[in-house]
C-alpha positions in Angstrom: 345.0 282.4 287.7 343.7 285.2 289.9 346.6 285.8 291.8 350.3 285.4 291.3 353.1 285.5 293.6 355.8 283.0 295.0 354.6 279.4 295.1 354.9 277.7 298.2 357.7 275.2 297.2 358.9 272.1 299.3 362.6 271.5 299.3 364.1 268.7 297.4 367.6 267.4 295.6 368.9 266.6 292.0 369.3 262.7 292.8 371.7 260.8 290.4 369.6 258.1 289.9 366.0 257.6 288.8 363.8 255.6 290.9 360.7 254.2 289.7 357.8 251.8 290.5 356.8 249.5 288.1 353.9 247.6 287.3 355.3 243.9 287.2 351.9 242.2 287.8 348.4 242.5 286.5 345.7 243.2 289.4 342.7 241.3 289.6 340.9 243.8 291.0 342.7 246.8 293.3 345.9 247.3 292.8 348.4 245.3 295.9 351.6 246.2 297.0 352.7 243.1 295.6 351.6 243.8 291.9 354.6 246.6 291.9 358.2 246.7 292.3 360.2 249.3 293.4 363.7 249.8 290.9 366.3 252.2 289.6 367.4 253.6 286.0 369.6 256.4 284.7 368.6 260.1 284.4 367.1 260.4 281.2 367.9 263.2 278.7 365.8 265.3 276.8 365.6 265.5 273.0 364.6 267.9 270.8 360.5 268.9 271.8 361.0 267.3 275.1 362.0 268.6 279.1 363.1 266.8 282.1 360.9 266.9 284.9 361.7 266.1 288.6 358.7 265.1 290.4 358.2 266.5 294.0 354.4 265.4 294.7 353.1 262.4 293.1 349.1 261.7 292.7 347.7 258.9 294.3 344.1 258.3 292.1 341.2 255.7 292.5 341.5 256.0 288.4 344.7 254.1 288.5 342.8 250.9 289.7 341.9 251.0 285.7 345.0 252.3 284.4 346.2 249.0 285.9 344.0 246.5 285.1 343.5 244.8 281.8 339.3 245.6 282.5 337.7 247.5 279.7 338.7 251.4 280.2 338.6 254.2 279.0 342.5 254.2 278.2 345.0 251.5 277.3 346.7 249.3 280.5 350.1 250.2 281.6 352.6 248.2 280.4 354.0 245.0 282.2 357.0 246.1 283.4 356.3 249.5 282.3 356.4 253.0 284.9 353.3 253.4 286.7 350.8 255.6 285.1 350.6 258.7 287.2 349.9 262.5 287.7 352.8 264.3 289.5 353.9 267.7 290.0 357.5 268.9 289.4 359.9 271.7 288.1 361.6 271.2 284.7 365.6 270.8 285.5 366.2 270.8 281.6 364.3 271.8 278.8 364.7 271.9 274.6 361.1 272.8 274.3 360.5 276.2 273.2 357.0 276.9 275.0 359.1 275.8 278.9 361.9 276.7 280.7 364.1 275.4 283.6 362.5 276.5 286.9 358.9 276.0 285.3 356.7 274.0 288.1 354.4 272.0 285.9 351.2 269.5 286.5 351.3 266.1 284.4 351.4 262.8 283.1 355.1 262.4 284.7 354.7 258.8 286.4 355.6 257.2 289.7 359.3 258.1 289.1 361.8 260.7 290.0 362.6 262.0 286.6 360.5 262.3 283.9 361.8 263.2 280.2 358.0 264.3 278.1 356.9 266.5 275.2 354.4 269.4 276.0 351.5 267.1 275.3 352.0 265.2 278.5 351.5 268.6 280.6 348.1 269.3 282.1 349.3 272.9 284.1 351.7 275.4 284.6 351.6 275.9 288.7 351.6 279.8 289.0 349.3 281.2 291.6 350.5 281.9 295.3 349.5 278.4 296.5 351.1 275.2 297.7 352.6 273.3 295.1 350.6 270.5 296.3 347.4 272.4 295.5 348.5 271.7 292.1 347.8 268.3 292.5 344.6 268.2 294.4 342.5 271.3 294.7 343.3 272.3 291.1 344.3 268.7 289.9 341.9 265.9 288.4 340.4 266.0 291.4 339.1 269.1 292.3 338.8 270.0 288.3 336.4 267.0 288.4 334.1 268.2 291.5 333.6 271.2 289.8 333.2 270.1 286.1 331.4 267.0 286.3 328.7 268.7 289.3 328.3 271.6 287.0 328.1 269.8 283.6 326.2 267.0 284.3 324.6 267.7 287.8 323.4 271.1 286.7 322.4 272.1 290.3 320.2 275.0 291.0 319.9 277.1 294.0 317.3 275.3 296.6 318.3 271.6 295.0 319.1 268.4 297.4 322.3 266.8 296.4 323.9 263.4 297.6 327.4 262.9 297.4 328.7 259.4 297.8 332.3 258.8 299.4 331.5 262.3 300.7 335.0 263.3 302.3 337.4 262.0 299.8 339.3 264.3 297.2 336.7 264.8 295.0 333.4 264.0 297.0 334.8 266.5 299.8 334.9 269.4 297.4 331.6 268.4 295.3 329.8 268.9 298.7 331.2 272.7 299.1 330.2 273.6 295.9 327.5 272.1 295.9 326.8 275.1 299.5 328.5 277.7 297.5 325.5 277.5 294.3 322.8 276.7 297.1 322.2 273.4 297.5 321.1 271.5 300.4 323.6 268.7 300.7 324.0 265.4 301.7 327.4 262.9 302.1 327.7 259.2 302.6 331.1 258.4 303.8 332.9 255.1 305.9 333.5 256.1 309.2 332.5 258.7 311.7 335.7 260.5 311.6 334.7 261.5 308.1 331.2 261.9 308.9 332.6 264.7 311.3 334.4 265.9 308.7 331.7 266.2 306.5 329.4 268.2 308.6 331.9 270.7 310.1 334.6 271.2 307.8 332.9 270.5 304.3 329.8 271.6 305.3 327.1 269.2 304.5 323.9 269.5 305.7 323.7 265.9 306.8 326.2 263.5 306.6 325.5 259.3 306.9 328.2 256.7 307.7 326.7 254.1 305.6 328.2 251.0 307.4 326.7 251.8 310.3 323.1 253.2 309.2 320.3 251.8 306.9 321.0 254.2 303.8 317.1 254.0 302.6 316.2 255.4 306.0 319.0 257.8 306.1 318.5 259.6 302.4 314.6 259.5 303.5 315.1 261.2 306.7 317.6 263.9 304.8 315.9 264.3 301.5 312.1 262.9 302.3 311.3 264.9 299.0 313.8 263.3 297.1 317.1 264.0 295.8 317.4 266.6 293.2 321.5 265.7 291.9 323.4 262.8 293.3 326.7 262.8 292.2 328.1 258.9 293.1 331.5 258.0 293.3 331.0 254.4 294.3 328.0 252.1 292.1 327.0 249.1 294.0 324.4 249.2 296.4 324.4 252.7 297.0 323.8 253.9 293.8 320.7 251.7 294.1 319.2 253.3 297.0 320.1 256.8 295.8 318.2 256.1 292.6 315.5 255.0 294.0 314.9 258.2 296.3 315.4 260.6 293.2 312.9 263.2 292.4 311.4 263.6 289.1 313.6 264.9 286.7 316.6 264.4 288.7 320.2 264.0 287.4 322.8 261.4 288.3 326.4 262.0 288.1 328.5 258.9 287.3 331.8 259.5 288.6 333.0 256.3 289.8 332.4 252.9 290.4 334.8 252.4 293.5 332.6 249.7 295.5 332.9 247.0 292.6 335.5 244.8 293.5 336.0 243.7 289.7 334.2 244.4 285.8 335.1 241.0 284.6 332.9 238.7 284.3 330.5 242.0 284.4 328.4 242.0 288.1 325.0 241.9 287.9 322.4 243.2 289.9 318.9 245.3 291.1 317.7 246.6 287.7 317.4 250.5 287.5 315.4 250.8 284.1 312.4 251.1 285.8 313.5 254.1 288.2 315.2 255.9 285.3 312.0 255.5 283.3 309.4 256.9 285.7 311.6 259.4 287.3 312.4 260.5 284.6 316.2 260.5 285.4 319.2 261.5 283.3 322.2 259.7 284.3 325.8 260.7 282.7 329.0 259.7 282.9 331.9 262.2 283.4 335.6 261.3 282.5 337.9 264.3 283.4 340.0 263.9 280.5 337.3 264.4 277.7 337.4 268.5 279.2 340.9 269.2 278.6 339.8 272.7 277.3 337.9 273.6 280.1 340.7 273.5 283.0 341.9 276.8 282.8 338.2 278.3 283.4 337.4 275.8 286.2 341.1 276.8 287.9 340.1 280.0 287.8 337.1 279.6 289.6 338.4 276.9 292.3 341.2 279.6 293.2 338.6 282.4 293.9 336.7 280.5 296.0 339.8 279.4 297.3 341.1 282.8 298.2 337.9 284.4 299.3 337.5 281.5 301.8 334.7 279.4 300.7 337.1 276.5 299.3 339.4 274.0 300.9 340.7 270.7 300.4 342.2 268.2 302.8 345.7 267.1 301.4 347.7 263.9 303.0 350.8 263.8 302.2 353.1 260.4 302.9 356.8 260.5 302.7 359.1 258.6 299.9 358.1 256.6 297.0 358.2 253.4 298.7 354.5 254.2 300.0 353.5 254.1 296.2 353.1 250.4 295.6 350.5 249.9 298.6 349.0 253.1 298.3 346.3 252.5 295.8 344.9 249.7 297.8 345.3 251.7 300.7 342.8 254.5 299.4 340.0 251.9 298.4 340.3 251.1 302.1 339.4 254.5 303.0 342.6 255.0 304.4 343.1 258.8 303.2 341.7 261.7 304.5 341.3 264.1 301.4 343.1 263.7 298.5 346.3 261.7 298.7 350.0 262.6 297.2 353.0 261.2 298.2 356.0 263.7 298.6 359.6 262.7 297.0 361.5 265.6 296.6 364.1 264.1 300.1 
């Protein structure tokens, strides 16, 4: 990282028991409080290769509607019965691995648990610049790893270029949109609600910004963009993907990021058929998957932490309290609940 220094840690105890939420039922679609169950196990120990980690923040992520499911993904389904599948941020209370030590605050696959006993291939981060611990999990987590990968990667945005951002204040969305101002873009959000919309235009800085329950999106993207859009980066499919394509300019790229406004994959939905406004726009269209960059992280850290630092970077964090807001909190953030990118704090 750029900097060093003390990390910003939260306080928290060495409980004696490991909770855990568990996957007991397969969703349909988003995940419901009811699919989970809330239990208790033992402290694990560590074998030979492996540490024990005790999570302090853990990551609430549109991505584990898939991880979920038994929908065609990109990775295999939790587990009946099995932990939750889920990014956390910790410190390593014991360790027989030779590349960590006790004390090391680490970024993960550690799971909706307490306690998390993993081998070095399960850690995503080391947390070591002067920064909230929670940053870990947001700004320099999937999230804000994926604004900045997937917009540069497949966006490609050049100075002068009109960019739409779909769910335009959430974790990823929110900081797409700032980068999108820092290499020069003129940009534009679709978001929910007018809170966000506020949010949008004064704290993340978008040009425009559209609550798209409440306005006629063609009109809107016209009105914002009437010589077309130059990168849209959508984090939702469904109708909005359809109006955003057809108000790309020639040559335009589309970032594929999510898919958050279809309610389920099987049977596949069908709908308005894009061929046509790939084919004479002349469109590329990519998907992006965070975990197929692995070897990029360190690079994109290091640039999300100078813009960060010199002031040109934020992200909003909301924070809940205890682990028994994890089994409602998925559905809760395809509500558009959250403001920001969501974690939910169990150190007690």
């Amino acid at each position: 990282m750029t900097q060093t220094g003390p990390l910003e840690i939260p306080p928290y105890s060495l409980r004696d028991l490991n909770r855990q939420v568990l996957l007991v039922r397969r969703p349909g679609g988003v995940p419901e409080k009811t699919d989970f169950a809330l239990s208790t196990a033992s402290v694990p120990e560590p074998q030979e290769g492996q540490i024990l980690v005790r999570n302090i923040y853990l990551s609430v992520d549109p991505a584990q509607r898939g991880w979920a499911s038994a929908e065609v993904n990109y990775s295999d389904p939790v587990p009946l019965g099995g932990v939750m599948r889920a990014l956390a941020v910790g410190i390593v209370v014991s360790s027989r691995a030779e590349d960590f030590k006790e004390g090391d605050y680490l970024y993960g696959w550690f799971g909706w648990q307490d306690y998390s006993v993993v081998d070095g291939s399960k850690v995503l981060s080391r947390a070591r610049a002067a920064l909230p611990l929670s940053a870990f999990a947001g700004l320099l987590g999937i999230n804000g790893l994926t604004a900045y990968l997937a917009l540069t990667l497949v966006g490609r945005p050049e100075h002068g270029d009109t960019l739409l951002v779909s769910t335009a204040a959430g974790a990823v969305g929110s900081v797409v949109g700032q980068i999108g101002k820092i290499l020069g873009c003129r940009t534009v959000g679709l978001t929910g609600d007018d809170l966000k919309v506020e949010l949008c235009r004064y704290r993340y800085g978008y040009d425009a910004a559209f609550n798209y329950r409440e306005t006629d999106i063609d009109q809107a993207i016209e009105r914002a963009a009437p010589e077309g859009l130059n990168v849209f980066f959508d984090n939702t499919g469904g109708r909005i993907l359809d109006s955003g394509l057809r108000h790309m300019a020639a040559g335009g790229r589309v970032v594929q990021c999510g898919t958050a406004s279809v309610p389920s994959w099987s049977p596949t939905p069908t709908g308005p058929r894009n061929e046509r406004e790939v084919l004479t726009r002349r469109l590329t269209w990519g998907g992006f998957v965070i975990f197929d960059h692995l070897s990029k992280f360190a690079e994109a850290s290091e640039q999300l932490v100078t813009w960060h630092l010199d002031g040109k970077l934020t992200m909003e964090t909301e924070i809940m309290d205890g682990i028994e807001c994890a089994p409602e909190a998925i559905a809760a953030l395809y509500l558009g609940a959250n403001k920001g990118k969501r974690l939910i704090y169990i150190g007690d």
